[in-house]
C-alpha positions as CSV (number, residue, x, y, z in Angstrom):
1,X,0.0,0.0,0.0
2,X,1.1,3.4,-0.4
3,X,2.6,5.6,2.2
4,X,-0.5,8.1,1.9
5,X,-2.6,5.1,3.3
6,X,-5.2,7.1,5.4
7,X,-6.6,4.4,8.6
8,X,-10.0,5.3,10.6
9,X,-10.0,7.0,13.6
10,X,-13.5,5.2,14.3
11,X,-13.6,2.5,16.8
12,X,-16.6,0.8,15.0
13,X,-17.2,0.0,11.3
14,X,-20.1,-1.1,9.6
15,X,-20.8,-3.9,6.7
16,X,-24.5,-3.7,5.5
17,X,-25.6,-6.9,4.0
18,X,-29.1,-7.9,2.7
19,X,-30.5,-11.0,4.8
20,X,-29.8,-13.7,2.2
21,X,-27.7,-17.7,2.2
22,X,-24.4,-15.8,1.9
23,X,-25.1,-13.4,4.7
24,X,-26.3,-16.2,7.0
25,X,-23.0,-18.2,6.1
26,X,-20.7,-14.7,6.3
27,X,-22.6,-15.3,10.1
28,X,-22.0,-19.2,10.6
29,X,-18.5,-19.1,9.1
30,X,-17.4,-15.3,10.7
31,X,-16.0,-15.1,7.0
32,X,-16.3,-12.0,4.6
33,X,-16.3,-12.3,0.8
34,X,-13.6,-10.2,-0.7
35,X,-14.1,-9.3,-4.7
36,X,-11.8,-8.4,-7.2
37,X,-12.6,-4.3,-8.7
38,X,-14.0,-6.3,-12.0
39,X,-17.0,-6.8,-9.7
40,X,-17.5,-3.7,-8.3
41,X,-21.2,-1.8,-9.1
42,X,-19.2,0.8,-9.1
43,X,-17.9,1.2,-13.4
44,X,-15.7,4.6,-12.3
45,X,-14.6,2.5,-9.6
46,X,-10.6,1.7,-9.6
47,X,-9.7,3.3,-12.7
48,X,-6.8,5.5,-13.1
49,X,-4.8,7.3,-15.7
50,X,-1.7,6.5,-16.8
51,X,1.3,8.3,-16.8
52,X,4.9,6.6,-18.1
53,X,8.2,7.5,-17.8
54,X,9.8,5.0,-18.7
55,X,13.2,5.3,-20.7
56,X,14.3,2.4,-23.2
57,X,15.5,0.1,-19.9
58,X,12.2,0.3,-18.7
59,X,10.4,-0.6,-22.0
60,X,12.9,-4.0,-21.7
61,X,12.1,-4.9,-18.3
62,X,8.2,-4.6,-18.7
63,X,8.3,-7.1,-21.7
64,X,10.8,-9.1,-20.1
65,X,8.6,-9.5,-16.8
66,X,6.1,-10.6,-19.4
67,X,4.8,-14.4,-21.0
68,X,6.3,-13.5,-24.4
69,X,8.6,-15.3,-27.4
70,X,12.2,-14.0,-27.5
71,X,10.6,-13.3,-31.1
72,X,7.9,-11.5,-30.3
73,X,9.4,-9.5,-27.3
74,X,12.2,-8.3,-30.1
75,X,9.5,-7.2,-32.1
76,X,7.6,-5.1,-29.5
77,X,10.8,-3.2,-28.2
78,X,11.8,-2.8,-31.8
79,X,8.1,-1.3,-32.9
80,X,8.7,1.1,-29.7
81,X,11.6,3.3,-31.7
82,X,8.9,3.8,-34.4
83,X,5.4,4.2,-32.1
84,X,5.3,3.9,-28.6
85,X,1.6,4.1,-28.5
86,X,1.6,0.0,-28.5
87,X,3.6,0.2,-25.4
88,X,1.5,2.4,-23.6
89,X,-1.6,0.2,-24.6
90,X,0.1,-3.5,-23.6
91,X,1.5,-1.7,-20.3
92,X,-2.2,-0.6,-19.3
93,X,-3.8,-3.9,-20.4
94,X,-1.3,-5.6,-18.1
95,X,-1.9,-3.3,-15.0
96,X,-5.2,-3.8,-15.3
97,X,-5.1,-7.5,-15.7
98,X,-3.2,-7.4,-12.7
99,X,-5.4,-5.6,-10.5
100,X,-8.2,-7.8,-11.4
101,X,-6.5,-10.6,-11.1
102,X,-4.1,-10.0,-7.7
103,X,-6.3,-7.6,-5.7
104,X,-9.6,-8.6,-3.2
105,X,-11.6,-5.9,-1.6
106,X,-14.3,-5.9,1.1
107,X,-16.2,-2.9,2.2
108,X,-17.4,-1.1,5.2
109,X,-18.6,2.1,6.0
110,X,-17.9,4.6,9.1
111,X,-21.7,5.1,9.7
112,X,-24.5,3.0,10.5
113,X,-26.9,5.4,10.1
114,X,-27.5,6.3,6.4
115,X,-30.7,6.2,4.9
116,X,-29.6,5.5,1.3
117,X,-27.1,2.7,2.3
118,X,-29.6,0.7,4.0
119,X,-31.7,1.3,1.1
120,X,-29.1,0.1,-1.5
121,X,-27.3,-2.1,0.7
122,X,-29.7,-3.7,3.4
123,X,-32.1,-4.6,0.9
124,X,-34.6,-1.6,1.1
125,X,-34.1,-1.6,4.8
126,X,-34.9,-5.9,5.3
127,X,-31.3,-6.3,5.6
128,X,-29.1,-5.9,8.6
129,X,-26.2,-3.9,9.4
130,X,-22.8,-6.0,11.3
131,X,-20.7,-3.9,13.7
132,X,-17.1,-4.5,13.6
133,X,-14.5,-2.7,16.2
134,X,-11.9,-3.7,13.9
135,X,-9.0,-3.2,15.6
136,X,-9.4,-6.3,17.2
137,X,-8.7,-8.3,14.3
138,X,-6.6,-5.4,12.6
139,X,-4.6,-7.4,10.0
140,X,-7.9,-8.6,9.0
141,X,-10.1,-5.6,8.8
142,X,-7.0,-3.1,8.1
143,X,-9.4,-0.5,8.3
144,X,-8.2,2.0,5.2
145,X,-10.1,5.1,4.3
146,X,-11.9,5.8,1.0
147,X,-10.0,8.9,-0.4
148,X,-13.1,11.1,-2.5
149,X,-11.6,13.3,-5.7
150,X,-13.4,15.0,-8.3
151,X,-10.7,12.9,-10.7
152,X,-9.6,9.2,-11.0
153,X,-6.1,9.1,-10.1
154,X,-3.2,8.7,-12.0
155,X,-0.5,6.2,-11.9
156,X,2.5,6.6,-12.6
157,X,4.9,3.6,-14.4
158,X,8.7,4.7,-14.5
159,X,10.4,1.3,-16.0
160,X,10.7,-1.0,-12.6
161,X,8.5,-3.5,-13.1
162,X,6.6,-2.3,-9.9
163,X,2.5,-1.1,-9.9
164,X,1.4,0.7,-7.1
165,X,-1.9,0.1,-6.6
166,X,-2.9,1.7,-3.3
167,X,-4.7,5.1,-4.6
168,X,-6.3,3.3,-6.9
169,X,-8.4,0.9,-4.6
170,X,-9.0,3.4,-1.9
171,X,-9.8,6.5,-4.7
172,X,-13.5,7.0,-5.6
173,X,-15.2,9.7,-7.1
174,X,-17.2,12.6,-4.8
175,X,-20.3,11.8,-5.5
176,X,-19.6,8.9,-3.7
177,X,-18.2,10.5,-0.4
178,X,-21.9,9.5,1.7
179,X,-20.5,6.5,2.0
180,X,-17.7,7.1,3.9
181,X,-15.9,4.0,3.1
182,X,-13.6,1.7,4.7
183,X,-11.5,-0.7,3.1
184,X,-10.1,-4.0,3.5
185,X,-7.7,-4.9,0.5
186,X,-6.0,-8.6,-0.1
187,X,-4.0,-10.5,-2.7
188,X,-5.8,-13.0,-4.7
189,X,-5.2,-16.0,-6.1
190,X,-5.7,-15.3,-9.9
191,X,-8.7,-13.1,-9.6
192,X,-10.6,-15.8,-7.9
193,X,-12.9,-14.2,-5.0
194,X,-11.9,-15.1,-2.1
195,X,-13.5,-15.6,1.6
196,X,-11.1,-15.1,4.4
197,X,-11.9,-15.8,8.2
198,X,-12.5,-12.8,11.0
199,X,-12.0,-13.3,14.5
200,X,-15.6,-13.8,15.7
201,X,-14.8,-11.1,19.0
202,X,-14.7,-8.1,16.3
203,X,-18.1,-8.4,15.6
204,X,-19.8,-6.4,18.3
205,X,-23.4,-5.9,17.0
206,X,-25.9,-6.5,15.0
207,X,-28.5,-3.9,13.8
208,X,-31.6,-5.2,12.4
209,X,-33.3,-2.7,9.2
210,X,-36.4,-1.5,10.2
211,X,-38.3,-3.9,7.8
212,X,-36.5,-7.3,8.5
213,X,-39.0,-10.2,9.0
214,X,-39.2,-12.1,12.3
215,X,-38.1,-15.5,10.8
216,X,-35.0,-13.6,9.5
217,X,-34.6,-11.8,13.2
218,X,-35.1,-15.2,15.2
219,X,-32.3,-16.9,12.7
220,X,-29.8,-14.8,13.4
221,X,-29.9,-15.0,16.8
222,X,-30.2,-18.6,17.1
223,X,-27.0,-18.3,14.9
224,X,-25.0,-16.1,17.1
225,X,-26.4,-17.6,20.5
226,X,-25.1,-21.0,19.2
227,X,-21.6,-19.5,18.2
228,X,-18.9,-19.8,20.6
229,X,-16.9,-16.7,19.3
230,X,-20.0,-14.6,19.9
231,X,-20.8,-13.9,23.1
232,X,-20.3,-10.7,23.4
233,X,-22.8,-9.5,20.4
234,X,-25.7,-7.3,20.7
235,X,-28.6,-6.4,19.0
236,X,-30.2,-3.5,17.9
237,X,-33.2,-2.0,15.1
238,X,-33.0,0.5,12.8
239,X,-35.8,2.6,11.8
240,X,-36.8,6.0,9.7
241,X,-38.0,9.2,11.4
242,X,-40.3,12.1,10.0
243,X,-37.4,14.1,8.7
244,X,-35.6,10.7,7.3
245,X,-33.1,10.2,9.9
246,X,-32.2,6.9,11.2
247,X,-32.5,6.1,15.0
248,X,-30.7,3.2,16.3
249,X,-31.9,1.4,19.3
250,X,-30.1,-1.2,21.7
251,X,-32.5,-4.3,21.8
252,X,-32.3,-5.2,26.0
């Protein structure tokens, strides 16, 4: 990651989920489903420009670092001296393919109390809302802040071989700044998503929306009631004031 990595200062963060088989098993399993940006709703999302400096060294180690003939490596460093337009298309083909295929994300939010994520996110408000105090399972949860620019940001390639992908996963547009994301950000295995394992104590709460059914309600409780790693979770409900706030209450 890069060194302008910004971490919460929250103690909480906040996953909302839609009551579904793969929430119920994220539950069972205490396991979160990280995705590679390919998947991401977002199309704006993980793009970047970018910017090369790369002198004639440079060119020769990206095509060396990459599955080509001798023939047809000769070929592209020779068409370089003529157009270097090919090399700035195969050298963002290949970042990209590398993102996609190396990079898992799973997201969070610093607040539990936004109208329009519960509505996108929690399934028109049926869903439910996990609370995390990440630091307790820090490696895991990692807890890096969403960055919000008017512009997607550019990268910049100067001949080593090296992509640094860190603004790009935690850069999204303004219009996106609500959200007040939180990332987690892994390696994957060939752009396979990937679930990875939390330490059950980080998950501190549970906040029902304000339109999740009973059967869902008494099935996640049984759930956590019969988990060992949960003891220490609560429950609370969401629901929608005159002026479209969103009150949280303790369950007791």
């Amino acid at each position: 990651m890069s060194e302008n990595v910004i971490k919460t200062s929250e103690k909480l963060i906040f996953k909302y989920l839609p009551i579904n088989v793969y929430t119920l098993q994220t539950i069972v399993n205490n396991e979160l489903h990280f995705t590679s940006p390919q998947d991401f709703n977002d199309p704006r999302d993980s793009k970047f420009k970018l910017k090369v400096s790369a002198e004639i060294d440079g060119v020769i180690n990206f095509y060396n670092s990459l599955n080509l003939s001798s023939e047809e490596k000769a070929k592209k460093i020779s068409r370089y001296y003529l157009d270097n337009k090919e090399f700035f298309n195969d050298i963002e083909t290949e970042f990209n393919t590398r993102l996609k295929k190396e990079t898992g994300v799973t997201c969070f939010s610093e607040r539990n109390d936004n109208a329009l994520m519960w509505s996108h996110y929690a399934d028109k408000h049926t869903g439910i809302c996990l609370m995390f105090e990440w630091e307790k399972h820090a490696s895991f949860f990692m807890g890096y802040k969403v960055q919000y620019k008017n512009t997607i940001p550019e990268v910049y390639y100067s001949g080593n071989g090296l992509f640094e992908t860190g603004n790009i996963i935690l850069t999204k547009l303004a219009h996106w700044s609500y959200e007040q994301e939180v990332r987690s950000v892994i390696k994957l295995d060939n752009g396979t998503n990937h679930l990875a394992a939390f330490d059950p104590k980080a998950l501190k709460g549970i906040i029902y929306g304000e339109r999740a059914s009973k059967v869902d309600k008494k099935t996640i409780r049984k759930i956590i009631n019969m988990h060992p790693g949960y003891e220490n979770v609560e429950f609370f409900t969401q629901s929608v004031n005159e002026s479209n706030g969103i009150i949280i209450k303790k369950i007791t």
